[in-house]
C-alpha positions in Angstrom: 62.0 69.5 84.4 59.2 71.4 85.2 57.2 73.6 82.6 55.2 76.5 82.7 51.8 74.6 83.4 53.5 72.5 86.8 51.4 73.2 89.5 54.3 72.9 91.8 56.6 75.3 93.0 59.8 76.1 91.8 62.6 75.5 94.4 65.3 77.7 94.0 67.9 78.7 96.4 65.9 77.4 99.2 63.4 78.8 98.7 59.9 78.0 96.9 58.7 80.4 94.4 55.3 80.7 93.2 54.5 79.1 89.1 52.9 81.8 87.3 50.6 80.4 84.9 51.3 81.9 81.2 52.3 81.2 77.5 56.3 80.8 77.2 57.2 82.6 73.7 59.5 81.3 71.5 61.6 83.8 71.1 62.4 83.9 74.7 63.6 80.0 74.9 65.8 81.0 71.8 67.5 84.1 73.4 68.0 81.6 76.7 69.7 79.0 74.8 71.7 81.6 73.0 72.9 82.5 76.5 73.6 79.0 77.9 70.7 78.6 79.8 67.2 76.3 79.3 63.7 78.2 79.7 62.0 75.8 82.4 58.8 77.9 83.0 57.2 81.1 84.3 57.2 81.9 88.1 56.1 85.1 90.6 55.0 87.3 88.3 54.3 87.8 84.2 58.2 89.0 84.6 59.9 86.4 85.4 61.5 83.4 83.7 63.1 80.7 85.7 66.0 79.2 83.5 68.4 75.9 83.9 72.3 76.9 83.5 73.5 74.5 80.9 77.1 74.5 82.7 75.7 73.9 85.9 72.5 72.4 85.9 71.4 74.9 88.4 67.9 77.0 88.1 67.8 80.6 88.7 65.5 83.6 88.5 65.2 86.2 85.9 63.2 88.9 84.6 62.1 88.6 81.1 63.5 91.4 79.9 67.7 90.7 81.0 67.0 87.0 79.3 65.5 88.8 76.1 68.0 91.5 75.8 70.9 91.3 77.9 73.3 88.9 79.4 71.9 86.9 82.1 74.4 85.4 84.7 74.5 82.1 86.5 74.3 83.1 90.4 75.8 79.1 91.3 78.7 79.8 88.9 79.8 83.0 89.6 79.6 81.8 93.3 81.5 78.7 92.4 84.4 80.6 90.8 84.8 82.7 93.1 85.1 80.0 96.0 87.5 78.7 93.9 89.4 82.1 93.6 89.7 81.9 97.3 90.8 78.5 97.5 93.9 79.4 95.5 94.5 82.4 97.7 94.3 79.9 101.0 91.2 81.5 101.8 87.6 80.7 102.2 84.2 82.0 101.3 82.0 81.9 104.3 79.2 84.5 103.6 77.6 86.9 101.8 78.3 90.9 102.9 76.6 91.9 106.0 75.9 95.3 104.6 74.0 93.5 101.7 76.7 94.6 98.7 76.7 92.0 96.2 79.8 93.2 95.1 81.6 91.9 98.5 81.2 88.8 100.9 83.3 87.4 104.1 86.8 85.6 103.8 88.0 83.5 105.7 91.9 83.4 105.6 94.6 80.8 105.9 95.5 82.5 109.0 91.7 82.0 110.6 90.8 85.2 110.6 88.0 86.7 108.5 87.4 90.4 106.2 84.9 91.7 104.1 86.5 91.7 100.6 85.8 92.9 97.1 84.6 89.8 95.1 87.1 90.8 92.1 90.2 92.0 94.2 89.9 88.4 95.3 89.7 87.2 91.6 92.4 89.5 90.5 94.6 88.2 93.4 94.2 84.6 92.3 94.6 85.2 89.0 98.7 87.0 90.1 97.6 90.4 90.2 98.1 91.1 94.0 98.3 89.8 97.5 95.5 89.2 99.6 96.3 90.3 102.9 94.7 89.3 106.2 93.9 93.3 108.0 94.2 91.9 111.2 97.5 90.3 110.5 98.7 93.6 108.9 98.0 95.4 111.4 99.7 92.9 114.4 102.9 93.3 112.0 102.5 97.1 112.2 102.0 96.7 115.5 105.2 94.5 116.1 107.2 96.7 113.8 106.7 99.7 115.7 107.5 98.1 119.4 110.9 97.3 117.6 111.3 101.3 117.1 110.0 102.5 120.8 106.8 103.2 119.5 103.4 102.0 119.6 100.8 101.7 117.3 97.8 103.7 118.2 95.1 103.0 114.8 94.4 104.7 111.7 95.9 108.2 110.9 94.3 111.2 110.9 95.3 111.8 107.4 93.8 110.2 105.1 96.3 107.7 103.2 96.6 103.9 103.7 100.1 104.0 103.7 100.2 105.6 106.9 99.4 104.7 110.4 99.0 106.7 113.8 101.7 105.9 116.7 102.5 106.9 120.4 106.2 107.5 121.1 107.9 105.9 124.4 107.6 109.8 125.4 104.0 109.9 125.4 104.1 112.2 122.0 101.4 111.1 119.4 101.9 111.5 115.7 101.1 110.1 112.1 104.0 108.0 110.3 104.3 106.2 107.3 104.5 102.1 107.6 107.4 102.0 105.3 109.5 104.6 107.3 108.2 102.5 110.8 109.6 99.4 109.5 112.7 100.5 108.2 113.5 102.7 111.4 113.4 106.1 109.1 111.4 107.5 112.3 111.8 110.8 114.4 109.9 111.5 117.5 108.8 115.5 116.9 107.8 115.6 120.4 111.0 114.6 121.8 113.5 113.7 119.0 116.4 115.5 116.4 114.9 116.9 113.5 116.9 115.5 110.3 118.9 119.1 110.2 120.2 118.1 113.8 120.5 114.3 114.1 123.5 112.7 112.5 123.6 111.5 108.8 125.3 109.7 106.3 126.6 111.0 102.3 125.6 107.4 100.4 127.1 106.3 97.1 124.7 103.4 95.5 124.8 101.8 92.6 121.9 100.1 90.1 121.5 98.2 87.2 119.2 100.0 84.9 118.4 97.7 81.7 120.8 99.5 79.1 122.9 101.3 81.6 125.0 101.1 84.9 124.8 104.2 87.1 125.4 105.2 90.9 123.8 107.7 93.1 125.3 110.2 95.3 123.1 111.7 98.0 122.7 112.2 101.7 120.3 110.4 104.2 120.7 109.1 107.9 119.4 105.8 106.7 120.9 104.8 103.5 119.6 101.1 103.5 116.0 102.9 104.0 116.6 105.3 101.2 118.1 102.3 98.7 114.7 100.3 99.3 112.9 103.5 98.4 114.4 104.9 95.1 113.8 101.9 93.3 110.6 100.7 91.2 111.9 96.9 91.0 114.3 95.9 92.7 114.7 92.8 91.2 115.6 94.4 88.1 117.7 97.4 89.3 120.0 95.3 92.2 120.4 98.0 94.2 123.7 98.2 96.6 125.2 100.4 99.1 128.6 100.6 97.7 129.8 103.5 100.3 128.7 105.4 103.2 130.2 108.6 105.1 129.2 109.7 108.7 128.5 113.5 109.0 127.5 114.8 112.5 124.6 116.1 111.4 121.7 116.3 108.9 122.5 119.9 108.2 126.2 119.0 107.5 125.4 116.1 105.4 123.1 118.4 102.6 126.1 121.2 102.8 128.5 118.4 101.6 126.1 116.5 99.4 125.8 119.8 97.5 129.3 120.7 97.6 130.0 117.2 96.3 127.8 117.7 93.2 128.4 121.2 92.3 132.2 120.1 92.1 131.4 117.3 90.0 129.4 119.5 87.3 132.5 121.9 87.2 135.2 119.6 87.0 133.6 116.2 85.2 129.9 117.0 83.7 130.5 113.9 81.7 129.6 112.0 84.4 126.2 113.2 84.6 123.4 111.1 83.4 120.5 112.9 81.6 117.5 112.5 83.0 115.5 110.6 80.3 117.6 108.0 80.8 116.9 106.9 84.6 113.7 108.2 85.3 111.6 105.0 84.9 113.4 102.6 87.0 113.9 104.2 89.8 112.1 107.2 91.9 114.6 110.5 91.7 115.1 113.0 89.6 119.2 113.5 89.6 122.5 113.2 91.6 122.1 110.3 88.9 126.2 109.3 87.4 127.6 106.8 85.1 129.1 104.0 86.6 132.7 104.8 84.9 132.3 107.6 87.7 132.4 104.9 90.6 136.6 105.3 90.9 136.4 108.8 90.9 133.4 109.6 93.4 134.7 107.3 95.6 138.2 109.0 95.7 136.1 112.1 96.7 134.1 110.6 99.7 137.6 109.7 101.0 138.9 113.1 100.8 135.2 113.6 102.4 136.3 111.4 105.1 139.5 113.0 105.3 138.3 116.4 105.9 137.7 117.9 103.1 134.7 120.3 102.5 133.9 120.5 98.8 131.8 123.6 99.7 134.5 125.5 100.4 137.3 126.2 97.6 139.7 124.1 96.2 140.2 120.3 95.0 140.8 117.7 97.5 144.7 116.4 97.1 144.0 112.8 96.9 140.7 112.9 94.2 141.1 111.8 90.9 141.6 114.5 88.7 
C-alpha cells in the first residue's frame, strides 16, 4: 500500500488524486482502525486522509476531522448493499440520481423499466417492510382499471393525495377519484351520473372475526363487496364476508331503512350492541357494530326488509324474532 511519502497518485474511484506530502499522526491511524478502516496516507489537501476499508479492501476519501471524531462510512459498501437490496427486490441499480441527491439513485425493475428511488425505501423493502412498485406499471394498472369502469385516466389529481388520480368520464366530464374506489367500481360520474341519494343501493349484513370476539355489521352502501374491502385493517385476520344483502331503489331509501333498522334494534335488543372499545382497532368504523349471537335475529329483520317492511315507520315486523 502506498504511504504518505508515495510520490504517486492515489487512484480512487477513477479518479487520480493528488499525495499531499505531511506527517500522519498517530492518533489518527488509531481512530481509523477503531472504525474498520487502515490510514494509507495524505492526499489533496492537509484535510484529507485516504483510508483502506478493512471489509472491503477498497480506498476512499476523508477529511481528517469525520475519521478523528465521527463515523466514517465505506462509499463501496454501502453501494454494495444496497445493489444487493435491489437484487432481492428483482431490481437493479443502474446509476446514481440525476438531480445529484445522494440519498436517491436509478432502479432498474424486473419489469425493465426504470425510477428514481429513495436508497432506504429500497432497503426497507428488501428487508419485508413494503413493496417496491414500478410507477409506470402502477400507473398502466390504473389506467386499465379505469377503461374497465368507462373512464379514462387523465394523470395526477389536482388535489394533492397519492391515493387519488384524475379521470375523464365516457361523457367527456373530468374529475378527481380515488384508485381504490376506480378499481372496485365505487365510482359516480358528477357530470352525468346518480348521486348516491338517487342511484340504487343495497342494506349489507357482514360478518368479521375480531381476535376475542365475533361480530356483524349492519349498514347501507350500493357496493357492499367495495365497502367489506374498506372497513377492515387486515383482512387476513378479520375474514371478512358478505353474509346478506338487500336491494333498495335508492341511496336515499337505503340510509331511511338503515336507520330505521338500528334505532329498532337499540329499543328492542340493546344487548346486541357492541361497545365501541371493543372493535375499533381491527377494523375502520365507529358503530352499527353487533354480536354475532345477533346474526339470527338481524337477518329475520332484513327479511321482513325484503318483505316490505319499513322499520322507520311504527310497529314490529310479523315475522322478526322477538
Amino acid at each position: 500500500m502506498p504511504t504518505s511519502t508515495t510520490l504517486y497518485p492515489f487512484p480512487i474511484d477513477g479518479a487520480f488524486h493528488p499525495v499531499f506530502l505531511g506527517p500522519v499522526k498517530a492518533q489518527w491511524t488509531a481512530a481509523a482502525e477503531r472504525k474498520g478502516f487502515a490510514l494509507i496516507g495524505r492526499a489533496v489537501d492537509r484535510l484529507h486522509v485516504v483510508l483502506g476499508c478493512h471489509a472491503c479492501g477498497q480506498p476512499t476519501l476523508k477529511r481528517i476531522n469525520v475519521v478523528r471524531d465521527h463515523a466514517p462510512e465505506c462509499p463501496h459498501c454501502i453501494a454494495a448493499r444496497r445493489a444487493k437490496a435491489a437484487r432481492k427486490m428483482g431490481a437493479r441499480l443502474i446509476a446514481p440520481d440525476p438531480q445529484g441527491d445522494r440519498h436517491y439513485g436509478v432502479y432498474e425493475f424486473a419489469c425493465g423499466h426504470t425510477g428514481r428511488r429513495q436508497h432506504h425505501r429500497v432497503e426497507r423493502a428488501a428487508a419485508g417492510g413494503h413493496g417496491l412498485s414500478c410507477e409506470t406499471c402502477t400507473e398502466e394498472r390504473h389506467a386499465a382499471e379505469a377503461e374497465a369502469q368507462d373512464w379514462q385516466l387523465i394523470g395526477r389529481a389536482r388535489r394533492r393525495h397519492p391515493g387519488f388520480r384524475r379521470y375523464a368520464h365516457a361523457c367527456g366530464h373530468r374529475q378527481d377519484v380515488a384508485v381504490a374506489n376506480m378499481r372496485n367500481g365505487d365510482v359516480d360520474c358528477a357530470g352525468c351520473g346518480e348521486s348516491w341519494s338517487s342511484k340504487p343501493s343495497q342494506i349489507y349484513l357482514l360478518s368479521f372475526t375480531l381476535p376475542d370476539l365475533p361480530v356483524i355489521k349492519l349498514g347501507f352502501s350500493s357496493n357492499p363487496a367495495s365497502r367489506l374491502r374498506q372497513v377492515q385493517r387486515d383482512p387476513g385476520q378479520t375474514k371478512g364476508k358478505l353474509l346478506r344483502a338487500v336491494s333498495m331503489e335508492s341511496g336515499h331509501r337505503a340510509i331511511c331503512i338503515e336507520k330505521g333498522l338500528h334505532a329498532h334494534i337499540k329499543a328492542h335488543r340493546p344487548d346486541l350492541i357492541v361497545p365501541p372499545d371493543l372493535f375499533r382497532g381491527p377494523i375502520w368504523t365507529t358503530s352499527e357494530i353487533y354480536h354475532h349471537h345477533a346474526r339470527s335475529y338481524i337477518q329475520a329483520l332484513l327479511e321482513a326488509v325484503a318483505a316490505g317492511w319499513d322499520p322507520s315507520a311504527s310497529g314490529s315486523p310479523d315475522n322478526a324474532a322477538a
